[in-house]
Short mmCIF file of the C-alpha atoms (twelve columns), coordinates in Angstrom:
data_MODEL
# 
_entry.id   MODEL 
# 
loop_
_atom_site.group_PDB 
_atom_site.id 
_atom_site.type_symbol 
_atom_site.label_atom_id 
_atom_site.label_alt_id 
_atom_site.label_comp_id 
_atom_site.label_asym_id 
_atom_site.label_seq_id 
_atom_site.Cartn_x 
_atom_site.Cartn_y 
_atom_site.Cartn_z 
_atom_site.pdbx_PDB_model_num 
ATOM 1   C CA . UNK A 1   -18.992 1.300   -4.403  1 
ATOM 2   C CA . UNK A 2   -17.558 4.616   -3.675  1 
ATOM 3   C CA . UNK A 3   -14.620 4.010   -6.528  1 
ATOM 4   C CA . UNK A 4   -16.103 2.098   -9.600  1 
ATOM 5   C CA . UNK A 5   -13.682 2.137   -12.618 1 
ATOM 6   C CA . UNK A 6   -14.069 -0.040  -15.979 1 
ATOM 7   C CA . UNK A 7   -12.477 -0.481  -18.785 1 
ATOM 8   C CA . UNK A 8   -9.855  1.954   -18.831 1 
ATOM 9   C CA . UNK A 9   -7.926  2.919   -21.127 1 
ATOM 10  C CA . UNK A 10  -5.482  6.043   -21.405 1 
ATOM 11  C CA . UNK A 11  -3.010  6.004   -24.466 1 
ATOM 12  C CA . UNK A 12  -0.214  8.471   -25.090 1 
ATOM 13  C CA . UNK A 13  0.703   8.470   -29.040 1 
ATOM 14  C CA . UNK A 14  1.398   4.327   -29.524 1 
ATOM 15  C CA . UNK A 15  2.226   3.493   -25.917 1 
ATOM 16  C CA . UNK A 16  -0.523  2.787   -23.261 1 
ATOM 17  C CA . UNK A 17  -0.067  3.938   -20.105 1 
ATOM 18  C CA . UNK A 18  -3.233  2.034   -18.825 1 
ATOM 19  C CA . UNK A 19  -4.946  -1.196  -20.876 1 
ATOM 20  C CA . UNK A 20  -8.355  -2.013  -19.801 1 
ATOM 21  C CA . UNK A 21  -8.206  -1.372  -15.953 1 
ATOM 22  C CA . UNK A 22  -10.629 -2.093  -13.718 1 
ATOM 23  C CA . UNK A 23  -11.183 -2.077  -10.135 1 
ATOM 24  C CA . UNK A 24  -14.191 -1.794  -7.653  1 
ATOM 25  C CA . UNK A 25  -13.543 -0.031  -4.045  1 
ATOM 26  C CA . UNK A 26  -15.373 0.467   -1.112  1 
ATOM 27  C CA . UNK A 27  -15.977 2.720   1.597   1 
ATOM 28  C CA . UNK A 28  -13.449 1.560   4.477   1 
ATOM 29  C CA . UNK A 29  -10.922 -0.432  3.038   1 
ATOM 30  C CA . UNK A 30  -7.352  0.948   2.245   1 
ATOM 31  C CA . UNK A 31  -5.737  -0.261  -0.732  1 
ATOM 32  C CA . UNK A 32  -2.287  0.057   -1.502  1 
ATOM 33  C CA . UNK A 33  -1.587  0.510   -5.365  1 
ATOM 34  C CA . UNK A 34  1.787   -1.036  -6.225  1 
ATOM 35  C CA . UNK A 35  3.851   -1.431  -9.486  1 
ATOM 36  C CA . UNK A 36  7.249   -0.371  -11.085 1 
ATOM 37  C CA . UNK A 37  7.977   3.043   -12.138 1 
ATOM 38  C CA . UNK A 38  6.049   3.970   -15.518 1 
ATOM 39  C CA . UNK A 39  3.477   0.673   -14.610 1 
ATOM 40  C CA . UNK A 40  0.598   3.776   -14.598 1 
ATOM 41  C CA . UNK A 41  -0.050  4.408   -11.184 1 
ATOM 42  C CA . UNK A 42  0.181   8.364   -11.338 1 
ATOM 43  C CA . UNK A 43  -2.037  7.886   -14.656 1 
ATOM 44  C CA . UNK A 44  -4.575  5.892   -12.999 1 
ATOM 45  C CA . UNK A 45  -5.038  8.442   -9.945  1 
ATOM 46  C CA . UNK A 46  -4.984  11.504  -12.475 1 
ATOM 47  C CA . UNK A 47  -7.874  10.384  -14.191 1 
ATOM 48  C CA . UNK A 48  -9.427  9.160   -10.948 1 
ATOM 49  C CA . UNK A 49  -9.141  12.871  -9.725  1 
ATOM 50  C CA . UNK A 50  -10.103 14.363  -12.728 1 
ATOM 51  C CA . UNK A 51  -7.011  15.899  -13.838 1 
ATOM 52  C CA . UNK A 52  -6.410  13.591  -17.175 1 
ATOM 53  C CA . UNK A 53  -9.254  12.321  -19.221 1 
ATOM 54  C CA . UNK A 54  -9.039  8.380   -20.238 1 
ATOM 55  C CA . UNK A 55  -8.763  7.546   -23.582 1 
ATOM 56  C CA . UNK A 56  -11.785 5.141   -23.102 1 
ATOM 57  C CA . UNK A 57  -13.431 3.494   -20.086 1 
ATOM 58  C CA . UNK A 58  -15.303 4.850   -17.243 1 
ATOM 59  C CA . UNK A 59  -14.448 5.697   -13.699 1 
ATOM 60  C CA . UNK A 60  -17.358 6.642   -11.176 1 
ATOM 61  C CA . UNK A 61  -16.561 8.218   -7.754  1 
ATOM 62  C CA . UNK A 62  -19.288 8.494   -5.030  1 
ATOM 63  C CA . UNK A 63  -21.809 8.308   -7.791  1 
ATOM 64  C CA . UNK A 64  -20.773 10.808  -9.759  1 
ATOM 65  C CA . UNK A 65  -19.051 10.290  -13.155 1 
ATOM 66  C CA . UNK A 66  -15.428 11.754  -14.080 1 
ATOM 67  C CA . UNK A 67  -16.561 12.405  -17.664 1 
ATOM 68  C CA . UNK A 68  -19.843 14.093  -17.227 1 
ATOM 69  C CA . UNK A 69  -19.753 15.321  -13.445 1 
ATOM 70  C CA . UNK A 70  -16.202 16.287  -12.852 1 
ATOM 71  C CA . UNK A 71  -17.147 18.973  -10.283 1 
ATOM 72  C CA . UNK A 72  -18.575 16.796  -8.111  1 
ATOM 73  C CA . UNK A 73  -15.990 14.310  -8.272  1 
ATOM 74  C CA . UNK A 74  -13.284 17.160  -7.312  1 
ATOM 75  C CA . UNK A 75  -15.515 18.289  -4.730  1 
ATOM 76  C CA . UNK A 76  -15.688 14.889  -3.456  1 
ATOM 77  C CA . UNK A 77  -12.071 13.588  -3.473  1 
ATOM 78  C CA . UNK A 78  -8.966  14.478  -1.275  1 
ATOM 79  C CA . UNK A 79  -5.864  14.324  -3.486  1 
ATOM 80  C CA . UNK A 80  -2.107  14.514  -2.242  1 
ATOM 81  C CA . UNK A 81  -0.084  14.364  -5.603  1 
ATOM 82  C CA . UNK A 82  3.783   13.067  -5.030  1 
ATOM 83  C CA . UNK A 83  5.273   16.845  -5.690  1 
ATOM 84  C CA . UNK A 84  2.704   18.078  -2.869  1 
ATOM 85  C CA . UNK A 85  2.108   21.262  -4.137  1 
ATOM 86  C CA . UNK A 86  2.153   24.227  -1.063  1 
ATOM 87  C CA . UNK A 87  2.356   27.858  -1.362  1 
ATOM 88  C CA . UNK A 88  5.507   28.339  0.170   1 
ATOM 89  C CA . UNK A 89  5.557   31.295  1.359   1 
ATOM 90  C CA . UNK A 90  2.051   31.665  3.062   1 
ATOM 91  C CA . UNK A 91  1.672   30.487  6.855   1 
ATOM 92  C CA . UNK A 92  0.137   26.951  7.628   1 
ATOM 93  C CA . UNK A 93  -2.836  28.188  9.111   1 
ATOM 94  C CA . UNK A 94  -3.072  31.038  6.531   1 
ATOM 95  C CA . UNK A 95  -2.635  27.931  3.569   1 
ATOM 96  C CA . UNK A 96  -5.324  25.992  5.239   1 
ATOM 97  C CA . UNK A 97  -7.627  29.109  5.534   1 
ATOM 98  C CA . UNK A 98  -7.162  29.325  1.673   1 
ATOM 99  C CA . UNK A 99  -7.493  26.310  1.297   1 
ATOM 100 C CA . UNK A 100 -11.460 25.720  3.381   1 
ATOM 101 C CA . UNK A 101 -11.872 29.156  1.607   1 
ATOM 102 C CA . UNK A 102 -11.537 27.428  -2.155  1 
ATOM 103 C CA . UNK A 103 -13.841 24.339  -0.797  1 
ATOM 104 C CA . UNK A 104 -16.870 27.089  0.387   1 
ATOM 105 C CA . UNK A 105 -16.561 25.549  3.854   1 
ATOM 106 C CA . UNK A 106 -18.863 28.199  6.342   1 
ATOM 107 C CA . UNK A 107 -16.946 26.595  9.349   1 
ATOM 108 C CA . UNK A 108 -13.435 27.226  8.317   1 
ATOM 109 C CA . UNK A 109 -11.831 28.570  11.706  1 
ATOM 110 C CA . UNK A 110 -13.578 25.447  13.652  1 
ATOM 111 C CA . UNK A 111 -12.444 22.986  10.368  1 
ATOM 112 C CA . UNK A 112 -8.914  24.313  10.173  1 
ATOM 113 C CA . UNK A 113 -8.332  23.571  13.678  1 
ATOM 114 C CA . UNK A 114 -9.845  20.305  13.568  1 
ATOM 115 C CA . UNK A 115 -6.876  19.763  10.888  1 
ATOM 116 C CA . UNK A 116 -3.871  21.057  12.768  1 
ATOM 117 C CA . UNK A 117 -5.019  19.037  15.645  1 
ATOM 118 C CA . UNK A 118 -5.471  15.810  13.495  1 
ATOM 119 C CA . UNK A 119 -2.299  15.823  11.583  1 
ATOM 120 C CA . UNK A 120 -0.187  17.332  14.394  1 
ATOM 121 C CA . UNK A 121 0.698   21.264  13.221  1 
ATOM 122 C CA . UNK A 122 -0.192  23.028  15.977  1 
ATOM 123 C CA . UNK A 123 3.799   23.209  16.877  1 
ATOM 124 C CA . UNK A 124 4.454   24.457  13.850  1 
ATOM 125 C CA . UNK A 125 1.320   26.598  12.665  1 
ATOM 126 C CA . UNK A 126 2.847   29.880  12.648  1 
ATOM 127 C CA . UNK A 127 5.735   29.581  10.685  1 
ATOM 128 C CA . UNK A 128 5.591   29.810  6.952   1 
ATOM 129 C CA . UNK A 129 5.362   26.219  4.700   1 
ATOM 130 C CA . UNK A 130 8.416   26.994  2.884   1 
ATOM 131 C CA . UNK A 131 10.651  26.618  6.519   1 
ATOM 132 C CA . UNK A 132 9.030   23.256  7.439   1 
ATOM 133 C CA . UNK A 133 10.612  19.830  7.033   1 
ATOM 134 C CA . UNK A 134 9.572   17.597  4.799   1 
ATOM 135 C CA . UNK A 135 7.404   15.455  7.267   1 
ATOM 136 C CA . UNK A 136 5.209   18.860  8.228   1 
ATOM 137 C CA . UNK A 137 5.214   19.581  4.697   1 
ATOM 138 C CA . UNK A 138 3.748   16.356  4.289   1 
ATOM 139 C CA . UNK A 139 1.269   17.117  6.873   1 
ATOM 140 C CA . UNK A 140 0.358   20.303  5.521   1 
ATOM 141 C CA . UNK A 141 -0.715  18.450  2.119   1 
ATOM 142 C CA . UNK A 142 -2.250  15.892  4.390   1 
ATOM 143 C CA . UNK A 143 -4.504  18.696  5.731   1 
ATOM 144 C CA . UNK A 144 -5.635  20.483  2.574   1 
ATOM 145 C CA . UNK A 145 -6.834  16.859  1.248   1 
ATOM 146 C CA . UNK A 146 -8.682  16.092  4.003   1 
ATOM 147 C CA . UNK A 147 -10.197 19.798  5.251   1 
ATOM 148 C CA . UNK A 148 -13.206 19.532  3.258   1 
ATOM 149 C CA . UNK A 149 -13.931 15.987  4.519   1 
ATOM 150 C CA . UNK A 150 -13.714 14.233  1.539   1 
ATOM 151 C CA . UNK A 151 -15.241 10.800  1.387   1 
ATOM 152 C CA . UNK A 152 -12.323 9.290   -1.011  1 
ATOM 153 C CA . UNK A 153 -8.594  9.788   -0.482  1 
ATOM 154 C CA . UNK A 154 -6.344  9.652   -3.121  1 
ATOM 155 C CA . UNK A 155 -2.584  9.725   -1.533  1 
ATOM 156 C CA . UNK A 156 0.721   9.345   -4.569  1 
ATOM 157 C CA . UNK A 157 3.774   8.209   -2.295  1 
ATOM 158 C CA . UNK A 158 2.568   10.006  0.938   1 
ATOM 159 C CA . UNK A 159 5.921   9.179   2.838   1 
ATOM 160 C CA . UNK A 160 8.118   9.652   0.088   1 
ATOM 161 C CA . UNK A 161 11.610  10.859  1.412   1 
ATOM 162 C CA . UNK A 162 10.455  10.949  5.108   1 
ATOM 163 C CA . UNK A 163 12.575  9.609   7.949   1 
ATOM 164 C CA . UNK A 164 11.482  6.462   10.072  1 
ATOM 165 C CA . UNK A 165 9.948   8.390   12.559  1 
ATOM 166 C CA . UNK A 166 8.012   10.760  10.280  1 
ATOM 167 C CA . UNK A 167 6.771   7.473   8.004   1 
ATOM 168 C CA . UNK A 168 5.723   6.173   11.280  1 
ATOM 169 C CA . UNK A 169 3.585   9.090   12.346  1 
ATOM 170 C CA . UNK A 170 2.158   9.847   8.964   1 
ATOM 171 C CA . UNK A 171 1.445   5.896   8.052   1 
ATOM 172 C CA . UNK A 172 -0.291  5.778   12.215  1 
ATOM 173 C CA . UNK A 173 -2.527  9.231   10.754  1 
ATOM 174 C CA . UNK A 174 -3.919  7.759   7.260   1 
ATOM 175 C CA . UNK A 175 -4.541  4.538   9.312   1 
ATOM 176 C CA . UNK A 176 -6.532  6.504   11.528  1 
ATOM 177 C CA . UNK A 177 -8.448  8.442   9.063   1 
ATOM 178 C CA . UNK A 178 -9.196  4.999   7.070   1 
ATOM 179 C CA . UNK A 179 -11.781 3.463   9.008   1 
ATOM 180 C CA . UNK A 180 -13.997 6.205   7.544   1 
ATOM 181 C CA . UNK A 181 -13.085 6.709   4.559   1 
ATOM 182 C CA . UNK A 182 -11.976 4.846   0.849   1 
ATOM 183 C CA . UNK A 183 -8.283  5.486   0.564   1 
ATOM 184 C CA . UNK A 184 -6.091  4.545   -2.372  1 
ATOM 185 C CA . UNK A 185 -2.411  5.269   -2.096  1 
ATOM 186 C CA . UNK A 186 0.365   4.616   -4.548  1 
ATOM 187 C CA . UNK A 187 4.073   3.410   -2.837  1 
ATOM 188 C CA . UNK A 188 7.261   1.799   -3.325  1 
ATOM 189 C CA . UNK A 189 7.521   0.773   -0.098  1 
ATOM 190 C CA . UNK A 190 6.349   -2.776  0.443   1 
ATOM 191 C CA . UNK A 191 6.286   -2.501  4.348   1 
ATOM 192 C CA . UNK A 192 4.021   0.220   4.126   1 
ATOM 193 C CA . UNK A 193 1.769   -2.036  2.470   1 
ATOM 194 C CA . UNK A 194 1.372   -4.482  5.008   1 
ATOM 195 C CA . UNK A 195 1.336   -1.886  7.837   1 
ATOM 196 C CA . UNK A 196 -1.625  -0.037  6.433   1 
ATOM 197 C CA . UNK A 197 -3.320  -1.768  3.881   1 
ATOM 198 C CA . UNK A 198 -6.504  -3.930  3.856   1 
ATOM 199 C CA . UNK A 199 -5.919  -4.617  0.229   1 
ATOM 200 C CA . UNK A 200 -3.303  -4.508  -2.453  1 
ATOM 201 C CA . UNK A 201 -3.639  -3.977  -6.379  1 
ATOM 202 C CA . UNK A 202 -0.187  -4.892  -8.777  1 
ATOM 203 C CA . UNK A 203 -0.688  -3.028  -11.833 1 
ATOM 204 C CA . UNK A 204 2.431   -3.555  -14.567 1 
ATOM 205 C CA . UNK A 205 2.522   -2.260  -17.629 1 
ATOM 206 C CA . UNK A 206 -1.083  -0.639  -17.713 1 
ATOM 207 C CA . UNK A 207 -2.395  -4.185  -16.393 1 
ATOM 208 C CA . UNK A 208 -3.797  -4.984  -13.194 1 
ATOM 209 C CA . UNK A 209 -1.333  -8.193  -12.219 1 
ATOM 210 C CA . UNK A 210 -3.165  -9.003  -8.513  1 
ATOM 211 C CA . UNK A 211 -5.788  -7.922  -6.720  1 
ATOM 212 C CA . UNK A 212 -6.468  -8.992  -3.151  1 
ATOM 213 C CA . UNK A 213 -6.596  -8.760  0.191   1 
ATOM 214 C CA . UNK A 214 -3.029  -8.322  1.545   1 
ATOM 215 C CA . UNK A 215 -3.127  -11.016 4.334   1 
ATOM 216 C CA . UNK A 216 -3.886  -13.887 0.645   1 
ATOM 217 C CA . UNK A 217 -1.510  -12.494 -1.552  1 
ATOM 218 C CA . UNK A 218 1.123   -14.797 -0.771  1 
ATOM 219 C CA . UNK A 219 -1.628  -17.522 -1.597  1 
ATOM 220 C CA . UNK A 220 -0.536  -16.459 -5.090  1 
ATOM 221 C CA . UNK A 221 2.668   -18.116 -5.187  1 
ATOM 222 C CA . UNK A 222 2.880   -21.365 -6.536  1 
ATOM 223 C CA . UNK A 223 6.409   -22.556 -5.486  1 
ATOM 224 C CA . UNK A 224 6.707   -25.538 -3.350  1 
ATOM 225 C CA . UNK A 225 6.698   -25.228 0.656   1 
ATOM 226 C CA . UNK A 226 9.721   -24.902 2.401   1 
ATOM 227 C CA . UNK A 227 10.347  -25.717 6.351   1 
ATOM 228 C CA . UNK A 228 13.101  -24.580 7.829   1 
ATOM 229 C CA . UNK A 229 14.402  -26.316 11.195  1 
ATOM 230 C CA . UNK A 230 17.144  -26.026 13.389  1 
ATOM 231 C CA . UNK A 231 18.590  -29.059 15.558  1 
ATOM 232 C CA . UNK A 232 20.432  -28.739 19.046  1 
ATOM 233 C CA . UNK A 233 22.834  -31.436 17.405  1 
ATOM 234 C CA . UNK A 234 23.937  -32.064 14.054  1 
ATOM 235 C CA . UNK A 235 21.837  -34.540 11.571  1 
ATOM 236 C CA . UNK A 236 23.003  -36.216 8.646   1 
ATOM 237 C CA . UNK A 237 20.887  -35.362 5.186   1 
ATOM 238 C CA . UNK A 238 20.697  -38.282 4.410   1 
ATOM 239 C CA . UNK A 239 18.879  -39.327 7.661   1 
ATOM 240 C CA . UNK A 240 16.223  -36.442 7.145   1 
ATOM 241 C CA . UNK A 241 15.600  -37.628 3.577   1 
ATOM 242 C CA . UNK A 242 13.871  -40.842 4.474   1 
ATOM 243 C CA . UNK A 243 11.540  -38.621 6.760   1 
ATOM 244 C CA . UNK A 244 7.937   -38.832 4.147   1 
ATOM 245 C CA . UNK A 245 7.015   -35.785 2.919   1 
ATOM 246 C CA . UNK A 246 10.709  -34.265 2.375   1 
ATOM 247 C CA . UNK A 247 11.582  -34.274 -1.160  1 
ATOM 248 C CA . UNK A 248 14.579  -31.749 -0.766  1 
ATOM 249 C CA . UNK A 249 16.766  -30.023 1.551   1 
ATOM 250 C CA . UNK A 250 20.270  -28.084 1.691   1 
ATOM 251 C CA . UNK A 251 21.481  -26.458 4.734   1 
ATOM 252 C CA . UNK A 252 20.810  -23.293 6.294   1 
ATOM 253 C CA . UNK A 253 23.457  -22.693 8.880   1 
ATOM 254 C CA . UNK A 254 24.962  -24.640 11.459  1 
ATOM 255 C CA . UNK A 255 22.410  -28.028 12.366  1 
ATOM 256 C CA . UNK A 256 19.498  -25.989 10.425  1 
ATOM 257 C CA . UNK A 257 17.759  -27.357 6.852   1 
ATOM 258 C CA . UNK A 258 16.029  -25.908 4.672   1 
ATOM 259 C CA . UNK A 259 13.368  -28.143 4.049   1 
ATOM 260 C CA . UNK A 260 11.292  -27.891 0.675   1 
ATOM 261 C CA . UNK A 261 8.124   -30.347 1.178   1 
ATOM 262 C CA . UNK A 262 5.479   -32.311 -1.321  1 
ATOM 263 C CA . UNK A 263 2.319   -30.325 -1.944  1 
ATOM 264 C CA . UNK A 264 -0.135  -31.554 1.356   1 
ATOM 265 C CA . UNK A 265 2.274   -32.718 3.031   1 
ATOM 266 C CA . UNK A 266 3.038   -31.672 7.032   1 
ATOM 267 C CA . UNK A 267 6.120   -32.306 8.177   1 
ATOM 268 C CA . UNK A 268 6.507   -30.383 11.225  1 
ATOM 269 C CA . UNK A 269 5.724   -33.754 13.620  1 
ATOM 270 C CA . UNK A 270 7.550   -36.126 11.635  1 
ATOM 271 C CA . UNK A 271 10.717  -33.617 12.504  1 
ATOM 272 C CA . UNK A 272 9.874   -33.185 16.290  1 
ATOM 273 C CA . UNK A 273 9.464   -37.267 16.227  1 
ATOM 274 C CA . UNK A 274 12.563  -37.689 14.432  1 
ATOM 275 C CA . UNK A 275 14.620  -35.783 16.894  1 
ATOM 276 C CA . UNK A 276 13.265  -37.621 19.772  1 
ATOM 277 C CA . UNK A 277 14.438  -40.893 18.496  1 
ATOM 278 C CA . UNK A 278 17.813  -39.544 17.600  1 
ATOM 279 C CA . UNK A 279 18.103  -38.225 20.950  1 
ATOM 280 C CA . UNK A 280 18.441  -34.526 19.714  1 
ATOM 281 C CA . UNK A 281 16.202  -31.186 19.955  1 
ATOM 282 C CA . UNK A 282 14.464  -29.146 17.503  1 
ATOM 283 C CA . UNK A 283 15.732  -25.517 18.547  1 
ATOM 284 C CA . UNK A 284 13.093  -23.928 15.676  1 
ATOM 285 C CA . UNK A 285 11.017  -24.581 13.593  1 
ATOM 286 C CA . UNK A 286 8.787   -22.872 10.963  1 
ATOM 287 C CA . UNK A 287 7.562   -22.438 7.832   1 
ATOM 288 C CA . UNK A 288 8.713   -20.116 5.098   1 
ATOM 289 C CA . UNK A 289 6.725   -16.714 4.911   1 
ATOM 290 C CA . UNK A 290 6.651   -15.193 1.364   1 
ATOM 291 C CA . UNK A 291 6.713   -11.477 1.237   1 
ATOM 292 C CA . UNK A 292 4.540   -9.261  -1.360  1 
ATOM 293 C CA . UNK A 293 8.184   -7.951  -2.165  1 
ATOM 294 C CA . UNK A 294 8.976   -11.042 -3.635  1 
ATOM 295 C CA . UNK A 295 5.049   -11.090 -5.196  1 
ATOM 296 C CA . UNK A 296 5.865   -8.157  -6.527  1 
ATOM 297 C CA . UNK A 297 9.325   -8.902  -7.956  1 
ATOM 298 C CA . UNK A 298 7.704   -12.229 -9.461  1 
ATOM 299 C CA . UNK A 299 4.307   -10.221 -10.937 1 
ATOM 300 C CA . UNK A 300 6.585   -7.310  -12.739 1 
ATOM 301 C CA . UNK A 301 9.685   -8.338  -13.912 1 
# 
């Protein structure tokens, strides 16, 4: 596992900010950490990267153990913290000099350039951090974390504040860089989630809440199945609740149902069959898709 943690625990006076987390991830997979402000996200990563020690547990990263090896954790981690931290007023390929300089790469001219080519700087390499938007800053924090190729990413909100274009770009880049690497990011933003993710942890209140692959989440809700269909002609409810299977409906527009259906139970033909006897068309149909935003809303409140 290249992120092994168990058991952890981090408590601040009586309140704990993490209760007995645990979570095993592997080289490849991106996993999107989720939960409600204060749920311990930013805790979790801080200990992960060394930067807060856990009140008990353990956490081991590429082999090497926070508690007892914490150089080689830092040495082996990329971290881009939410407030991106950037010296301002130094150049971005002066920064990112620094910054291969701090990491003891011998390469650094051939590594920086590998960087500003990866994330996209070259356009704006010469001018000084503090004059870049907040996408190329975001870039620029993207290329420290990643210059020393790092074999576990560790990204809080990485398109916080960004416009849809510069989401787009940045979401497209840790995407890219994935495939080799373990990446966990924190986010708010549920569509991020599904455009990036392989996997999704919940944590609320210091608790991991789900833990899966995104594509099963939704497997998680228990609610009953709902259809929803649209005729060509207008149907009586009445008429549609003699149809087996359908044990409730209301409407959903003009000639559509909403549909909610017994647990097994397939409906879709019985529908297309109906409509053919009452000479009248089925213009849609489908079934209902739950979102993690709704998993989410249902997990933490």
């Amino acid at each position: 596992m290249s992120v092994t943690v168990e058991q952890l625990t981090k408590v601040y006076g009586s309140q704990k900010a993490l209760d007995n987390v645990s979570i095993d991830i592997v080289k490849g997979e991106i996993v999107g950490l989720l939960g409600p402000n204060g749920a311990g996200k930013s805790t979790l990563m801080k200990i992960i990267t060394c930067y807060l020690p856990p009140t008990s547990g353990e956490a081991v990263i590429n082999g090497f153990d926070i508690a007892t090896e914490s150089m080689q954790v830092r040495r082996s981690i990329g971290y881009l913290p939410e407030s991106n931290p950037l010296y301002y007023d130094m150049h971005v390929k002066e920064f990112l000099h620094f910054i291969a300089g701090v990491h003891g790469l011998k390469n650094r001219k051939e590594r920086v350039n590998e960087m500003i080519e990866m994330t996209g700087l070259h356009v704006e390499m010469k001018k000084k951090i503090g004059a870049l938007s907040k996408g190329f800053k975001q870039r620029v924090g993207l290329a420290q974390a990643l210059i020393h190729d790092p074999e576990v990413l560790i990204l809080d909100e990485p398109t916080s504040g960004l416009d849809p274009n510069q989401i787009i770009e940045i979401r497209g880049l840790i995407k890219n860089v994935g495939s080799q690497k373990t990446i966990l990011l924190s986010t708010h933003i549920m569509q991020e989630v599904e455009a990036i993710c392989s996997r999704v942890i919940i944590i609320d209140k210091g608790k991991i809440v789900a833990d899966d692959k995104t594509e099963n989440l939704t497997n998680l809700f228990t609610g009953p199945e709902m259809i929803l269909v649209e005729f060509e002609q207008s149907v009586a409810k009445d008429a549609l609740k003699k149809i087996q299977g359908v044990k409730n409906l209301h409407s959903a527009g003009t000639n559509a149902w909403k549909i909610e259906v017994g647990a097994g139970s397939d409906v879709r033909k019985s529908l297309f069959d109906f409509a053919v006897k009452t000479n009248n068309t089925v213009l849609s149909l489908s079934k209902e898709k739950h979102s993690i935003e709704e998993l989410f809303q249902r997990l933490t409140k």
